[in-house]
Every structure is written in C-alpha cells, then in structure tokens.
C-alpha positions in Angstrom: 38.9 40.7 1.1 38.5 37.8 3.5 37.2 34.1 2.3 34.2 35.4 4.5 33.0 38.4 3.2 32.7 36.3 -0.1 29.5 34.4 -2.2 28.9 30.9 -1.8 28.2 29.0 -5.4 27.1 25.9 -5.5 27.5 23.9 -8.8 26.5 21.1 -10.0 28.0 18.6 -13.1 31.6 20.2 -11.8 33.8 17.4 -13.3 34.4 18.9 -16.7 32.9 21.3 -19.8 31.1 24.2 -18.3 30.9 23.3 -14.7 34.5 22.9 -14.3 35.4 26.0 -16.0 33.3 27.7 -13.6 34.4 26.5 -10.7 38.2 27.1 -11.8 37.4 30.6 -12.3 35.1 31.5 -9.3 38.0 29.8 -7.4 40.5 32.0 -9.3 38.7 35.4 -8.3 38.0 34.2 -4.6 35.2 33.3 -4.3 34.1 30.0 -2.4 32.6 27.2 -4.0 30.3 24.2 -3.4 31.7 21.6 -6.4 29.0 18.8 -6.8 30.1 15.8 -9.4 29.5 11.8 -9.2 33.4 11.2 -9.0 34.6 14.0 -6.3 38.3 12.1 -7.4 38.0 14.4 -11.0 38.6 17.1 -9.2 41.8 16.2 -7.1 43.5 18.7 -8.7 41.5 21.5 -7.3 41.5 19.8 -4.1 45.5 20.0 -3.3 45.6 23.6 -4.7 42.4 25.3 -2.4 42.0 24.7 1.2 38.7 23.4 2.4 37.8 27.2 3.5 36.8 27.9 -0.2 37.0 24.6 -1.7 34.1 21.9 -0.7 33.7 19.1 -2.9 30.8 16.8 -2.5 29.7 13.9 -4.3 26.0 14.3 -5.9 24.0 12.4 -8.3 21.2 15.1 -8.9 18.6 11.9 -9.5 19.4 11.0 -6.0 17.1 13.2 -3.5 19.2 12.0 -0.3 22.2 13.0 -1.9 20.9 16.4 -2.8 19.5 16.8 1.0 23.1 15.7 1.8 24.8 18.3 0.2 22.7 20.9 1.4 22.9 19.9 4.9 26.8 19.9 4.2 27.2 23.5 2.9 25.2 25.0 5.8 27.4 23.1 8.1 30.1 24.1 6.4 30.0 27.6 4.9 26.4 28.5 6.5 25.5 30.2 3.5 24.1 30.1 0.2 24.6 32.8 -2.5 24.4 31.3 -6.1 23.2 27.8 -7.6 24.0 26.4 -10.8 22.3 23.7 -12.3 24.8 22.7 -14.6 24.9 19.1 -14.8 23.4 17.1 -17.8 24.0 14.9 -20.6 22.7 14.2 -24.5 20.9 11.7 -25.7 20.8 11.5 -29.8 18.4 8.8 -30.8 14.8 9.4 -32.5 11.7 9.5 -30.3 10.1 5.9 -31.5 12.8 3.8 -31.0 14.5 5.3 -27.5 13.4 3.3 -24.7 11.5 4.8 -21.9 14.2 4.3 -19.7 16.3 6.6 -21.7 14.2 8.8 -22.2 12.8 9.0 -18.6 16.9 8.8 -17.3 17.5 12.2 -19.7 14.8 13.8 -17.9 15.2 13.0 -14.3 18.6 14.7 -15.0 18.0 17.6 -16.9 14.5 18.5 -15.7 13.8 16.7 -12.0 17.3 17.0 -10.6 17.4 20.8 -11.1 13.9 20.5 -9.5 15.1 18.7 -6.3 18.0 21.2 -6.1 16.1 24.8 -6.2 13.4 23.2 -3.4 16.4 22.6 -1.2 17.9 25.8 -2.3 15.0 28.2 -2.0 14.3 27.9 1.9 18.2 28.1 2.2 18.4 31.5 0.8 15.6 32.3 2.4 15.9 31.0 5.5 19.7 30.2 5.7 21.3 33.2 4.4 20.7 36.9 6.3 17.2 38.2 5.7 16.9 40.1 2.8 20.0 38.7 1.2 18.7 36.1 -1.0 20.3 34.3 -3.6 20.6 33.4 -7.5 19.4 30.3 -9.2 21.1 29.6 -12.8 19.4 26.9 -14.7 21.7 25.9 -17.2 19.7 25.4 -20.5 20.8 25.2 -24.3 19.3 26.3 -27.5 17.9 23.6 -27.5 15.3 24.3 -24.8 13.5 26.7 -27.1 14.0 25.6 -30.4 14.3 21.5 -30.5 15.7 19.8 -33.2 15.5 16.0 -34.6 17.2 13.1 -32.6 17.0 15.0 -29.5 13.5 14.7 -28.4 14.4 14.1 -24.8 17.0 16.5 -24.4 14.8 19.6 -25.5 11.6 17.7 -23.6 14.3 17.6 -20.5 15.2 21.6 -21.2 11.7 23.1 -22.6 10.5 21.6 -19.0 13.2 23.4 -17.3 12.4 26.6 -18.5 8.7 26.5 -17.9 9.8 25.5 -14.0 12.3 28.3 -14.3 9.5 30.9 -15.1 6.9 29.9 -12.8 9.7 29.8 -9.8 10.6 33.0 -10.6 6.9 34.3 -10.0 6.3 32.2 -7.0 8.9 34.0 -5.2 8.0 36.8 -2.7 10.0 40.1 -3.5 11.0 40.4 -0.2 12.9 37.8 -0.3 15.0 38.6 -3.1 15.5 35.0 -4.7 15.8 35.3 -8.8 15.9 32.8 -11.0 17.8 33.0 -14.7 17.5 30.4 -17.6 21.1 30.1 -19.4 20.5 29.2 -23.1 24.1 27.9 -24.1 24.6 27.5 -27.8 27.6 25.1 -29.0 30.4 25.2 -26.7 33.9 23.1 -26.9 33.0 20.7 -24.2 32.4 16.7 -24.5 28.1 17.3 -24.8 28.8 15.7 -27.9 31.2 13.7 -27.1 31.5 11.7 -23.7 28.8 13.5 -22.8 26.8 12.2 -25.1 24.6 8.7 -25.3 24.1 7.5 -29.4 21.9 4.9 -29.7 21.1 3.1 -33.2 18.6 4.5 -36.1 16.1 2.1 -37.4 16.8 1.8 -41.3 14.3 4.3 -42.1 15.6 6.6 -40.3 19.5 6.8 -42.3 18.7 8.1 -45.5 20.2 11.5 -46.4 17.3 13.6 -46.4 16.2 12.4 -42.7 16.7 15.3 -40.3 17.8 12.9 -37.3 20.7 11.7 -39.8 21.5 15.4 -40.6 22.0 15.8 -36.8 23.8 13.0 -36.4 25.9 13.8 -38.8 26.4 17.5 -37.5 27.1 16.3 -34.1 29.9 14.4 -35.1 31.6 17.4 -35.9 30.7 19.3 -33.3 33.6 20.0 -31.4 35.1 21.6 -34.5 32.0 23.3 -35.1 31.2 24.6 -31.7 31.8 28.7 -31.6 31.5 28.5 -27.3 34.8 29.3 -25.1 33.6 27.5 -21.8 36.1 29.6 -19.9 34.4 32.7 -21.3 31.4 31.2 -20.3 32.3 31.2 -16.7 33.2 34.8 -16.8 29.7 35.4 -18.3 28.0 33.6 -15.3 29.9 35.4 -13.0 29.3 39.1 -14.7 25.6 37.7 -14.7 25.9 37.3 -10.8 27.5 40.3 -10.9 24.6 42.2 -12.6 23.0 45.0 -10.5 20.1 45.6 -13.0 17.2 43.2 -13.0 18.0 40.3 -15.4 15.9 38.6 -17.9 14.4 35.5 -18.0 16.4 34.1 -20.5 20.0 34.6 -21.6 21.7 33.6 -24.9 25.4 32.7 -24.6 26.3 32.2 -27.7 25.8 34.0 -31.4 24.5 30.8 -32.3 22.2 30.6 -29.6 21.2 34.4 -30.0 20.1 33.8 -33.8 18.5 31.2 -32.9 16.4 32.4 -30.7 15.8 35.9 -32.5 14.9 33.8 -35.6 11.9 31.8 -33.7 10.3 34.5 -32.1 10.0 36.1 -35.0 8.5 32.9 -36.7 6.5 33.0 -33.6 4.9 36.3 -33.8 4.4 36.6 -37.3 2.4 33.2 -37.3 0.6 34.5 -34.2 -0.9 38.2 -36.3 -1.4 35.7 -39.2 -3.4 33.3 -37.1 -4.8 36.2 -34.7 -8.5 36.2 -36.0 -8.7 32.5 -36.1 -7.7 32.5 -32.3 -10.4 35.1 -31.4 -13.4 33.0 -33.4 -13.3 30.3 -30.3 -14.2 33.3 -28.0 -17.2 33.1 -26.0 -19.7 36.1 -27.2 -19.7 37.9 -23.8 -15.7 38.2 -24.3 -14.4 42.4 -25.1 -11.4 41.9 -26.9 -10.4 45.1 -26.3 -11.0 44.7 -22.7 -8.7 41.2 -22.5 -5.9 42.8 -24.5 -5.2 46.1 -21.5 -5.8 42.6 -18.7 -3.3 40.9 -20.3 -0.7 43.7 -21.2 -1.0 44.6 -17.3 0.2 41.0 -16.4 3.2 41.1 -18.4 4.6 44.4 -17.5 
C-alpha cells in the first residue's frame, strides 16, 4: 500500500506516555502521522528513522490558538488531508481546591478542556471541507477515569476532563450525518506513563489537610505509587486506538481502557441509577400540574434512541 492511499492522524502531547506510543505504532503499521509536542527535539529519534512523507513533526502548545491554526494550515499543505485527531496532550495537577491558585487551576483547564476545544474547531471544517466529501474523519478526546468519577486533590483535573466530555457529547450531536465526522471520549484508567510523575504538578497541603483520614492525603499517597500501581500498557493502548479507528460498527460515546477504568465506571452508574428510582418521585413533585408523566417518559426515550 502506498504512503498515499493511507490515514492521516494528527496527535497531540506526542513527546512521551500515550502520545508517543501511538505515534510509534501508527508509524510502525504505515500509516502517516501529524506529531504535535512543545519540544519537536523529543522526537529526533522518530525524525531520522521516517521520511517527511509520513513523518511531520510540528511544534504546538494547545493553549496557543496561532499555533493550533499553524499546524493545521501545515498538514493541509503538507499531506492535504485529515483522517483522525487525538487530543492527547495534558497534565495533573494534585493540590486541594481552596488552596490552588487560580492560575493553576485556570492553566489545567486551558489544557485539558480549551486546547482540545481550539483543535476539533480547526479540525471539523478540515474533514469536512478538506478531506473528499463524504469521507470525514475521527476525533478522540483523550479522557481518564477521572472525567466521570473525580476524586480528592484533583479538582481541576476532573473539572478539565468532565468539561471535555460534555463538549465531546454535544459535538457529536452537532454534526450533520452526511458528513460523517464522529467523535469518541477515551476514558484511560492508570497507565505506566509519567501522569504521575513528570507529568504531574504537586503543590503543598495546608496542615489540615495531612492527617491520615483526609481523602486528598490518601491520594497523595496513592499517586506516589502509581507507577507500580498502574495496570495500563501504553503500547497496548495505541493498538486499542488504532482498532477503535479501525471499528466499522458505530462506536460509543465513551470507551474504558482499562479494568480499572471499566469498574469504575460500571460501579457509578449503578450508584447513579439506583439513587435516581430512589429519588424518582421526589424529582416528579416539582412538576408543573399540566405535565403527563407518562407522556414525557415515550418524548424522552425517543431522544435517546
């Protein structure tokens, strides 16, 4: 098969963990990839071994709109296509909610929520426009566990990753069928990457907050094992992206990689629904008296099937 009869990816965070992985592997199977990373210079490597046919390797900060229009203008000059996006770069912040300063906080979102953003506007009048009618494209947003169920000291992360998710959803209905532009949310468990690690930002507890039964010190705690506790391959991971892009049949939503991640997830929408049936004639009382139940339930069922 020739370089051009191949998909165009276009990654982003593809210095390390996850992204690099992926980009390794795409490269691996032949396919043609678009690596986005601060410091193109981490992926030298790649660079001497894959010619610039299948190999482009652009420098992106994902907070930086002029960069992201850069390397969009780039990849149509360059490949003049568009088949697959992955927002995949990100970073942790472990610190709890009343003592992180806004510009933390507002620095984790811009990266996990606004820079995926900026990216699938550019990318959805690419595929659309770009790309041969009809042939659309696939968005991944890279989320974690922790963008459905969040968990003490990481406030902003989940904040970051619940918002991406909602986006993700609400993209996904926006798009006209014909032009055959999906959108999947990946919710990674713990992999064996440096999210907890140089990955990560750590910033002090207030006393009250290091006692033994505080949940923030209990993830603290966890997190600094969690290399050795993460179950996550990321090289299998990029062969689970790529079956995903791969997948004739229509794809969820939302996809667990991960047993941890699965669980997870399985475990809080049970919690969800039972608290829902408990809690179901509480929710109907606030209806107003011209409101058929009956009649709202069959309108709503339509919407979601």
């Amino acid at each position: 098969m020739s370089l051009e009869n191949t998909r165009v990816w276009f990654i982003t965070g593809s210095s390390q963990g996850i992204g690099r992985a992926l980009v390794e592997e795409l490269l691996a199977s032949g396919e043609r990839v678009v690596a986005t990373l601060r410091k193109p210079s981490a992926l030298a490597s790649l660079a001497e071994r894959y010619p610039t046919t299948q190999l482009l390797i652009l420098p992106l900060d994902v907070t930086r709109n002029d960069q992201i229009t850069t390397a969009f203008e780039d990849t149509k000059k360059h490949f003049g296509r568009l088949d697959v996006v992955v927002n995949n770069a990100g970073f942790g912040l472990l610190s709890e909610l009343e003592t992180t300063p806004d510009e933390e906080a507002r620095k984790q979102v811009e990266v996990l929520f606004w820079g995926p953003v900026n990216i699938c506007k550019q990318a959805i009048p690419f595929m659309r426009d770009v790309n041969p009618p009809g042939a659309g494209g696939l968005i991944m947003n890279v989320s974690t566990i922790g963008g459905y169920s969040a968990n003490a000291g990481l406030a902003f992360y989940s904040s970051g990753k619940f918002a991406l998710e909602g986006f993700t959803e609400a993209l996904n209905k926006e798009m006209i069928p014909s032009w055959n532009i999906k959108a999947v949310i990946l919710e990674l468990g713990g992999f064996r990457t440096e999210w907890a690690g140089s990955s990560m930002i750590t910033l002090p507890s207030l006393p009250i907050y290091t006692t033994d039964d505080a949940p923030s010190e209990q993830m603290r705690r966890l997190l600094g094992h969690k290399a050795a506790a993460a179950t996550g391959d990321p090289k299998k991971s990029a062969k689970a992206f790529i079956k995903l892009a791969n997948e004739k049949n229509k794809l969820p939503l939302r996809v667990q990689l991960g047993t941890d991640s699965s669980l997870i997830v399985s475990f809080k929408a049970k919690q969800t629904l039972e608290d829902a049936k408990v809690w179901e004639d509480f929710a109907a009382s606030t209806n107003a008296n011209d409101v058929d139940k009956e009649q709202l339930v069959q309108q709503l069922k339509f919407s979601f099937s």
